[in-house]
Backbone bond lengths (Angstrom), bond angles and torsions (degrees), N, CA, C in turn:
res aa  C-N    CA-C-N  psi(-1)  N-CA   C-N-CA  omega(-1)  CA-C   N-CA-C  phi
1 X - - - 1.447 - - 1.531 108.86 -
2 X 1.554 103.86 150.76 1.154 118.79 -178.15 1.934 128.60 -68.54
3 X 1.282 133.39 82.02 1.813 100.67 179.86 0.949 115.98 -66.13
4 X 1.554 134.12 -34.27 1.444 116.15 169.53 1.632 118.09 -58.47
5 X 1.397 110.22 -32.30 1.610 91.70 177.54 1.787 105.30 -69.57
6 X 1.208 112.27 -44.40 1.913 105.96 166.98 1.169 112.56 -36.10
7 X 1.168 131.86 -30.27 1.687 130.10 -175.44 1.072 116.26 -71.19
8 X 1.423 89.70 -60.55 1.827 101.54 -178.28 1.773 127.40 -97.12
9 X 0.976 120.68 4.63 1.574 116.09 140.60 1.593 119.26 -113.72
10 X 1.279 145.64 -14.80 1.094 151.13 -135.28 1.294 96.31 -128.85
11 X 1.084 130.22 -89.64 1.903 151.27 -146.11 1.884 82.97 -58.87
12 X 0.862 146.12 -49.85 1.269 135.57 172.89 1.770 124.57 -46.81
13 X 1.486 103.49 -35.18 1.522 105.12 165.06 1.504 141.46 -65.39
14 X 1.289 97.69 -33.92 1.740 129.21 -162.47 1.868 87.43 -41.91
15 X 1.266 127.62 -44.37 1.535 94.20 -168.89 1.330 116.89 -94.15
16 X 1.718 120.67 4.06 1.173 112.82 166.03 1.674 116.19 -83.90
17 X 1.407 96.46 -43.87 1.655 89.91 175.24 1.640 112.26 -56.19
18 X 1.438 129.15 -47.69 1.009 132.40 -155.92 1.800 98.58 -67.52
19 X 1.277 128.69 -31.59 0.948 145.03 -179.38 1.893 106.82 -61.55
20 X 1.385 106.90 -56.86 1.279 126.61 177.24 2.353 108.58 -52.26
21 X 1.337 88.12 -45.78 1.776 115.42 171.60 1.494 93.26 -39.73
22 X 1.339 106.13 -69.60 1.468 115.28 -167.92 1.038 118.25 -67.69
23 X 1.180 125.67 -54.61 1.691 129.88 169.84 1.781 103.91 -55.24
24 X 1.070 139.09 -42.28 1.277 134.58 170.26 1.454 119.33 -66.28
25 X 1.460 126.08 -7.53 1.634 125.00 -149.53 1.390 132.96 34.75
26 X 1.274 115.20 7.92 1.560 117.67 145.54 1.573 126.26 -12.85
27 X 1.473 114.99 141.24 1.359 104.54 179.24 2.106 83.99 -104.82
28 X 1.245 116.34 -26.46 1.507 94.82 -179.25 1.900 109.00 -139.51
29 X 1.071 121.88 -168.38 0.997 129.56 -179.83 1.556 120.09 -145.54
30 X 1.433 145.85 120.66 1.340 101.55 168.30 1.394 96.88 -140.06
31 X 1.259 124.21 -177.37 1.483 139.27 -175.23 1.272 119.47 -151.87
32 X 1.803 113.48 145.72 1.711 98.65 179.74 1.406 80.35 -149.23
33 X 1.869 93.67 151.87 1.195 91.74 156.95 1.508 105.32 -147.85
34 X 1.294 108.37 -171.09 1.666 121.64 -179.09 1.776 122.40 -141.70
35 X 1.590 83.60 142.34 2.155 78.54 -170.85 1.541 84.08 -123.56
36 X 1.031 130.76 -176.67 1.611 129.57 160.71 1.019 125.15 17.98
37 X 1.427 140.40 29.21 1.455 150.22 171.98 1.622 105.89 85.04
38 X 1.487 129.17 8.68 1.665 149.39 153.58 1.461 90.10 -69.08
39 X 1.203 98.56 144.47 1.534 115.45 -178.66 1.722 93.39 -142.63
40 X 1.433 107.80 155.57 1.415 110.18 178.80 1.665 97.42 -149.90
41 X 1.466 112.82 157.17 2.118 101.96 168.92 1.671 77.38 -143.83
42 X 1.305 98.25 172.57 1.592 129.93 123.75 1.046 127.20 -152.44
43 X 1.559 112.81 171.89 1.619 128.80 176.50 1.446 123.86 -108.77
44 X 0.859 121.63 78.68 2.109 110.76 160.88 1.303 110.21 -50.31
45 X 1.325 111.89 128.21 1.606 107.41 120.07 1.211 157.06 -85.60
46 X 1.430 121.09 -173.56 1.288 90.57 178.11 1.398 128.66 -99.58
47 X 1.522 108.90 21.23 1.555 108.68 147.87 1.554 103.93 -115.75
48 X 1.050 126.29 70.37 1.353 157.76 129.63 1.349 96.30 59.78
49 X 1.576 126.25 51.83 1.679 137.82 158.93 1.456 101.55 -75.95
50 X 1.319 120.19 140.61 1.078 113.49 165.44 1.347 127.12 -128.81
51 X 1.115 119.80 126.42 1.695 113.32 -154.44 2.476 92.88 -116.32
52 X 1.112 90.38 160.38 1.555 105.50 -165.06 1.226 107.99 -146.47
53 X 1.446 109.03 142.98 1.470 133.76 -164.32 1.435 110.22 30.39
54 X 1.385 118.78 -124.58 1.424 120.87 164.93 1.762 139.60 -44.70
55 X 1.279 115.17 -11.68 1.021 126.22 -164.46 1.911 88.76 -112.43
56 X 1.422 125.77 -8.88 1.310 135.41 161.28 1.464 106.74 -75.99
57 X 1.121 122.76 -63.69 1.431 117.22 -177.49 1.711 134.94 -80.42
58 X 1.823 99.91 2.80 1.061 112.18 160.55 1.467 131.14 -79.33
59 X 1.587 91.50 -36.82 1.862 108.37 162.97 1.293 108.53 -81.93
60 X 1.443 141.98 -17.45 1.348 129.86 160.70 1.744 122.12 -62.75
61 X 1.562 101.61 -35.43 1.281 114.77 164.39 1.662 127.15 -66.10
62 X 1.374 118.14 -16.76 1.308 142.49 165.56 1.534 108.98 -66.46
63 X 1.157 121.08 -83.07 1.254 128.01 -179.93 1.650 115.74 -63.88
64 X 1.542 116.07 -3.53 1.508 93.30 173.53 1.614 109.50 -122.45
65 X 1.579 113.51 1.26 1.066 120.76 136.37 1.865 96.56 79.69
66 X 1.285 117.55 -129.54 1.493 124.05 165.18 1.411 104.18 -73.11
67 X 1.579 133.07 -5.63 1.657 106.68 -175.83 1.975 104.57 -105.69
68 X 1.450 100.07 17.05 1.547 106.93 -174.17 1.790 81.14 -53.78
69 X 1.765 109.79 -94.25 1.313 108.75 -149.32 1.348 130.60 -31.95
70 X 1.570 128.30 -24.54 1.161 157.87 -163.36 1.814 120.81 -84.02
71 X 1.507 82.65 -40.42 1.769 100.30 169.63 1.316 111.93 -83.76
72 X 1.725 108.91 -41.00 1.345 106.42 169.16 1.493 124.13 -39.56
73 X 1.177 90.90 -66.47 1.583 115.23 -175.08 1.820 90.33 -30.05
74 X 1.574 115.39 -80.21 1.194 127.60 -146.94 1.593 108.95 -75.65
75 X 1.135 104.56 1.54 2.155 114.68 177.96 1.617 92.52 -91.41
76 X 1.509 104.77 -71.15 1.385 130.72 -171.25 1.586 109.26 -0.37
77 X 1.211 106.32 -76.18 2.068 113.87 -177.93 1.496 109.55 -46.86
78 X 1.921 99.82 -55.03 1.457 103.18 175.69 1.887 130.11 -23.10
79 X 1.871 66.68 -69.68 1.584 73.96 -179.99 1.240 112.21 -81.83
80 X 1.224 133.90 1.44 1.809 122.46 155.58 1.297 114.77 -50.56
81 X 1.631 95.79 -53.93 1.712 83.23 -164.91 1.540 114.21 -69.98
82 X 1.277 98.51 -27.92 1.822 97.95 -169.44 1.604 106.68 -67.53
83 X 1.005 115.33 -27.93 1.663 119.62 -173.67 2.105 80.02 -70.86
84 X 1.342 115.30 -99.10 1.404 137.79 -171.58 2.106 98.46 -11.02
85 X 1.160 103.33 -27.44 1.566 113.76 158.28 1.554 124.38 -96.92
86 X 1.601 106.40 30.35 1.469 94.76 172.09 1.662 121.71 58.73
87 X 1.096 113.92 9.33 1.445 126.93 169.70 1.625 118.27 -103.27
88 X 1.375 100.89 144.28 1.656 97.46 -175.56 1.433 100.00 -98.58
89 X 0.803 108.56 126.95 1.773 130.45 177.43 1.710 102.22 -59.99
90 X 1.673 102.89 125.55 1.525 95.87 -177.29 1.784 106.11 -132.99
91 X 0.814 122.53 130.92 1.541 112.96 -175.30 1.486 117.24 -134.33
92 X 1.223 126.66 114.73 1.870 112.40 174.34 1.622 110.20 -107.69
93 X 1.022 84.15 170.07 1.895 95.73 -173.53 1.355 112.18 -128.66
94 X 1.144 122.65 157.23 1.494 134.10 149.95 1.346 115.64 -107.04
95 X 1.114 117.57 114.19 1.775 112.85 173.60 1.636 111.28 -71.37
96 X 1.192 115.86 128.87 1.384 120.79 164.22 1.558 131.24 -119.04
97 X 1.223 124.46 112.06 1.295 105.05 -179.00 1.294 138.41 -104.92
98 X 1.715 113.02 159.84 1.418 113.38 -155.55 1.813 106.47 -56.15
């Protein structure tokens, strides 16, 4: 993953999404996107940590534990198409536990 692409489409959002986090009660938020086959994400929480590129999907992999591959699976297309449309893919969560 890209940090310059984190810089320059992403790092400019963090207080609207994070804002959106809060107004939604989300425990996270994250977003990715892609320009030229560079890909970039991050993650907020909702006490406003912010984790980037790889160090986003390592703590996404933390908190979803056995349901990572599964969510993947079912985000995955989503966010194909929305990226493949020049859109940055945005998604929040609520963690719930069993």
């Amino acid at each position: 993953m890209a940090y310059a692409l984190y810089e320059h489409e992403l790092a400019e959002h963090i207080d609207y999404w994070y804002n959106g986090l809060v107004a939604d009660r989300n425990e996270f938020v994250f977003a990715v996107t892609e320009n030229s086959g560079d890909t970039a994400m991050v993650l907020i929480t909702k006490n406003k940590d912010i984790h980037i590129n790889e160090a986003a999907r390592e703590k996404l992999r933390q908190w979803w534990e056995q349901a990572y591959l599964p969510n993947m699976a079912t985000l995955i297309p989503a966010i194909a198409e929305e990226l493949a449309n020049d859109i940055i893919a945005v998604n929040g969560f609520i963690v719930v536990d069993d």
